[in-house]
N, C-alpha and C positions, 0 to 999 in steps of 0.2 A: 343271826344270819339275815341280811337286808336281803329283798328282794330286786335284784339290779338284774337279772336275766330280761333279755329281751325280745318280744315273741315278734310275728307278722304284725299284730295290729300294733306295734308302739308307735307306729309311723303312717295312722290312717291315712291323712290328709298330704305329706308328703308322696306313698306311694301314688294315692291316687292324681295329684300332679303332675309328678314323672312320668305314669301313663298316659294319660291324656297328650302330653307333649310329645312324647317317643312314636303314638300310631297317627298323631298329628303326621308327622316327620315323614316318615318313610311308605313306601309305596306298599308294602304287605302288612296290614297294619293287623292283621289275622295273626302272623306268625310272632307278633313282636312279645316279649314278654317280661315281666321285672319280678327280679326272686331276691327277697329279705332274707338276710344271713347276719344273724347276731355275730359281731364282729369286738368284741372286748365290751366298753362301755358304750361304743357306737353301734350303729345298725348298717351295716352293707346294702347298699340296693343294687345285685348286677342285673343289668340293660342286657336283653337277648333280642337280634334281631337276626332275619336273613344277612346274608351274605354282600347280597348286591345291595341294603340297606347304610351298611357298616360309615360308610363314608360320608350318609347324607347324617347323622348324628352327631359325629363328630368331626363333620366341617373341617373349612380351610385352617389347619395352623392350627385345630382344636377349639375355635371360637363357640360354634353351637355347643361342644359337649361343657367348654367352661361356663358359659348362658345357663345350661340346662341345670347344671351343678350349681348353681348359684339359686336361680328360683326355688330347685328342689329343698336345700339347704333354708331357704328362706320360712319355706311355709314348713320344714319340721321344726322351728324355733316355737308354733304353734302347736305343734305336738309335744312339744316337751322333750325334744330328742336331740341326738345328734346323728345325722346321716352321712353316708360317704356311696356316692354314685361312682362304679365302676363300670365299664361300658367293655360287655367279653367279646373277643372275637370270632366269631361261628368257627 
């Protein structure tokens, strides 16, 4: 049995990325939050913010949230992972 489960930390440097960027972004950067959720062979990251937040992350047409998906994606290739940013809606 190989060990391919995947916990919170398989994605240090990714999650810590995506937050930094996400209470960058939005105005309650208190409420904002991001929850790893082993997802198959990937690792999920859902994006929790307020309400009135929701729009400023993912941008006109989706551009910030593809940006944001992209960098995130970037630096878990340094973790050795594969990540998928879902962005919930309050």
């Amino acid at each position: 049995m190989s060990d391919e489960s995947h916990d919170i930390t398989d994605a240090p440097r990714a999650r810590a990325v995506l937050e930094h960027i996400i209470r960058s972004v939005v105005e309650t950067p208190e409420v904002a939050r991001v929850v790893a959720v082993p997802d198959g062979s990937d690792i999920r990251l859902d994006v929790h913010v307020d309400r009135a937040d929701i729009g400023r992350v993912i941008g006109r047409r989706g551009r910030v949230a593809g940006a944001i998906r992209t960098v995130v994606r970037a630096a878990a290739v340094n973790d050795g992972c594969t990540v998928v940013v879902d962005f919930v809606e309050p």
